[in-house]
KOLDO-315419 format. One line per 10 residues: their letters; for each residue x, y negated, z of N, C-alpha, C. Coordinates in nm, 4 decimals. Example, Ala and Ser with C-alpha at 12.3 -4.5 7.8 and 13.67 -1.06 7.14 Angstrom:
2
as	1.3190:0.5690:0.7800:1.2300:0.4500:0.7800:1.3200:0.3300:0.7800  1.2850:0.2250:0.7080:1.3670:0.1060:0.7140:1.2900:-0.0030:0.7870
This chain:
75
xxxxxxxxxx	11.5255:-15.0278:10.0540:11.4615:-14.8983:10.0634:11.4547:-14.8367:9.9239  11.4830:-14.7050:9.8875:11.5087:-14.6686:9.8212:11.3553:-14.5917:9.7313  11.2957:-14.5760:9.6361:11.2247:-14.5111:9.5766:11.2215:-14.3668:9.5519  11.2405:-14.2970:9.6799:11.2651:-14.1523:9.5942:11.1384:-14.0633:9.5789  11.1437:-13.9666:9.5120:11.0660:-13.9135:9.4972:11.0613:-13.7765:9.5871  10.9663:-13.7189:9.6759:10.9669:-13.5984:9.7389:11.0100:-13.5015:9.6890  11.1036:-13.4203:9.7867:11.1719:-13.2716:9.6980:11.0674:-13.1847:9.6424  11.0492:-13.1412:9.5696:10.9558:-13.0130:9.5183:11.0547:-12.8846:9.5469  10.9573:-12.7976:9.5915:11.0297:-12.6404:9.5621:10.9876:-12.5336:9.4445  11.0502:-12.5189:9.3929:11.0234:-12.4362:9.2287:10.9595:-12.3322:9.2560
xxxxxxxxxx	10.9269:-12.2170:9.3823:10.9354:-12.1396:9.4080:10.7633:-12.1217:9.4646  10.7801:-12.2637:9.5459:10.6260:-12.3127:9.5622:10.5597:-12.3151:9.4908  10.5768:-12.4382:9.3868:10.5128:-12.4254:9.2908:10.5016:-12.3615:9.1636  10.5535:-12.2438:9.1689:10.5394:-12.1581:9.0900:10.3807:-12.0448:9.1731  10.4288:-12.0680:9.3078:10.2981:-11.9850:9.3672:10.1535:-12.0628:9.3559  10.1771:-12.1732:9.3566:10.1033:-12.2528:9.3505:10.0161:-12.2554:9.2059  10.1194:-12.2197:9.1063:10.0431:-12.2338:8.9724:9.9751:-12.0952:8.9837  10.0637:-11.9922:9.0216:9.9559:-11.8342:9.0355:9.8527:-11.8075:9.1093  9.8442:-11.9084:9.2520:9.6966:-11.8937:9.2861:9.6055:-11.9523:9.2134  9.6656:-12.0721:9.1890:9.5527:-12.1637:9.0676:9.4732:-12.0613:8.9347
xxxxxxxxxx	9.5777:-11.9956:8.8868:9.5347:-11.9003:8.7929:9.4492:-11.8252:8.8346  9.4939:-11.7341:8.9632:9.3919:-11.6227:8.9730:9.2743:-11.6640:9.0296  9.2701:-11.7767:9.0991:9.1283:-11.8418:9.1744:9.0187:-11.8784:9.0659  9.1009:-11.9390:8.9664:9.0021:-12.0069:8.8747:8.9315:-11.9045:8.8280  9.0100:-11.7596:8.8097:8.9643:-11.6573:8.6971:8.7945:-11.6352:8.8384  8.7894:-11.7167:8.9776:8.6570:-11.6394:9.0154:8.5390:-11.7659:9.0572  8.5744:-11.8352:8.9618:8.5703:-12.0030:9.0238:8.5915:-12.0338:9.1546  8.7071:-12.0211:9.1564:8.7294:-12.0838:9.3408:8.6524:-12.0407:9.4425  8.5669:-11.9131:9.4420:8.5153:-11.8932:9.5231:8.5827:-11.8006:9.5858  8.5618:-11.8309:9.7619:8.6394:-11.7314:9.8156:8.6363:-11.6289:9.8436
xxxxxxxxxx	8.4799:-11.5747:9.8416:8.4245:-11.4430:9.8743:8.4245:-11.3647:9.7278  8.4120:-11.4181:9.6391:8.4976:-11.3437:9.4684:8.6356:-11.3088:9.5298  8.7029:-11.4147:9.5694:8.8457:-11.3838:9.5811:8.8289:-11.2232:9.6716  8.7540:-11.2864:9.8209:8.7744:-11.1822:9.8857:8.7333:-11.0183:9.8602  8.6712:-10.9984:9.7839:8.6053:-10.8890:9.7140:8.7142:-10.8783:9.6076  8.7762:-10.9040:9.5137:8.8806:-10.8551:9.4489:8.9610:-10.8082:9.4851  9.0629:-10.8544:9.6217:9.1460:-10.8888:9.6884:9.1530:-10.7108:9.7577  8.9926:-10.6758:9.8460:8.9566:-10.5206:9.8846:8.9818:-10.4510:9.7896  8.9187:-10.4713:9.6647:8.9079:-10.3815:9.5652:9.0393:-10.3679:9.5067  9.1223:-10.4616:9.5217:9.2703:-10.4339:9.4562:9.3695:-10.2783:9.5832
xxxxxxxxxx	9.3017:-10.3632:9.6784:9.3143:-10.2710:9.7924:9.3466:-10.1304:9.8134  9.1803:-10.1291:9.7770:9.1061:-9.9950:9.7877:9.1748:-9.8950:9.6534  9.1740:-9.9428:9.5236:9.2318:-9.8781:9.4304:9.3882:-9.8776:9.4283  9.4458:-9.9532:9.4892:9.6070:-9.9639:9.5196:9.6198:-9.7925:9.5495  9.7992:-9.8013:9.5485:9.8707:-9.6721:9.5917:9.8133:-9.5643:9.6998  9.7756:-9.6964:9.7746:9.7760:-9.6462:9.9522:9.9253:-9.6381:9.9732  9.8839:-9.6185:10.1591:10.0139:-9.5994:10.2151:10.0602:-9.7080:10.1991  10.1721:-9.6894:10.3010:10.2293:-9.8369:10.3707:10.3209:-9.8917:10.2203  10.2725:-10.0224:10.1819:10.3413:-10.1027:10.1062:10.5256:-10.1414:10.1325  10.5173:-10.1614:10.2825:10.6929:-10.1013:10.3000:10.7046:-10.0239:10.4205
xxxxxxxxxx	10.7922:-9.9556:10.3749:10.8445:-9.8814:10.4951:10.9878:-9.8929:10.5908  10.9612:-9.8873:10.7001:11.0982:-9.9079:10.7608:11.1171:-9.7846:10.8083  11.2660:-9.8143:10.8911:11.3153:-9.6542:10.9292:11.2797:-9.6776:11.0492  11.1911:-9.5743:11.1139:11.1712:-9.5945:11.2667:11.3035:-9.6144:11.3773  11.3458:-9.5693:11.3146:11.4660:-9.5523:11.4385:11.5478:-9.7107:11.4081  11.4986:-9.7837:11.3204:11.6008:-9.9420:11.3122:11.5286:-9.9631:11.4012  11.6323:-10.0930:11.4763:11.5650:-10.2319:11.5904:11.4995:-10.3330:11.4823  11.3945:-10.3238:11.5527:11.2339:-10.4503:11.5252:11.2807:-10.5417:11.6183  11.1586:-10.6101:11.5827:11.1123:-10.7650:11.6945:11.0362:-10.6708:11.8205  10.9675:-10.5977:11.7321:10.8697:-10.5048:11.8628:10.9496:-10.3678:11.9005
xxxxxxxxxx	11.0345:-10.3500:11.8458:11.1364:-10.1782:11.9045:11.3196:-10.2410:11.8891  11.2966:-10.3561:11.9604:11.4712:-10.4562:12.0174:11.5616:-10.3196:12.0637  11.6816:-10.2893:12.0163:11.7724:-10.1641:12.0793:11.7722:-10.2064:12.2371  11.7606:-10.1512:12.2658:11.7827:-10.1370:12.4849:11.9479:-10.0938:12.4915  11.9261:-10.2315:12.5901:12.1053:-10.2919:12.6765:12.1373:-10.1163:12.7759  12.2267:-10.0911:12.7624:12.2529:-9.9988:12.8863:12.2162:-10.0707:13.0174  12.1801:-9.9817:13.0958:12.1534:-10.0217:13.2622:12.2829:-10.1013:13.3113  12.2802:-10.1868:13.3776:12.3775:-10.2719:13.4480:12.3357:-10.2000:13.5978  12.4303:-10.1958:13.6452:12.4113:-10.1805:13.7915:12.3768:-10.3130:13.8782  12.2590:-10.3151:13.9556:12.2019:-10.4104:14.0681:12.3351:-10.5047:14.1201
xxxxx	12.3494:-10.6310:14.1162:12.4676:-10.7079:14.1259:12.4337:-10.7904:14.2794  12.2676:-10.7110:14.3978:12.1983:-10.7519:14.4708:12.3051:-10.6485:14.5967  12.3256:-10.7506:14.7359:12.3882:-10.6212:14.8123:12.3156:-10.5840:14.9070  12.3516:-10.4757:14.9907:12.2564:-10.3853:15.0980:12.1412:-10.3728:15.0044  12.0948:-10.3242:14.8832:11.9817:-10.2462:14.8886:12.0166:-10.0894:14.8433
């Protein structure tokens, strides 16, 4: 059996070191967090952070199949 060591992802733990940072800046508390978090909010741009084009297919607006005709007989 071999000794390996678990993959790390760089990407993770790079997020990982930035929550660490910004949490500590409220000592780990979460309701600091959560009150910054509004207030970053509230003073932000506004308006939608991204925008899509309405008219692209979503998960929730899938393009619609043309009608197939009923493949059922005598109705």
């Amino acid at each position: 059996m071999k000794n390996e060591t678990p993959w790390r992802d760089p990407i993770v733990e790079e997020i990982h070191q930035h929550w660490d940072e910004y949490a500590k800046k409220f000592d780990y508390d979460l309701e600091k967090i959560y009150l910054d978090l509004r207030r970053q909010q509230e003073e932000g741009p506004g308006g939608p952070i991204v925008s899509f084009d309405p008219k692209a297919p979503t998960a929730t607006n899938p393009p619609t199949a043309p009608a197939r005709p009923s493949k059922r007989r005598g109705t």
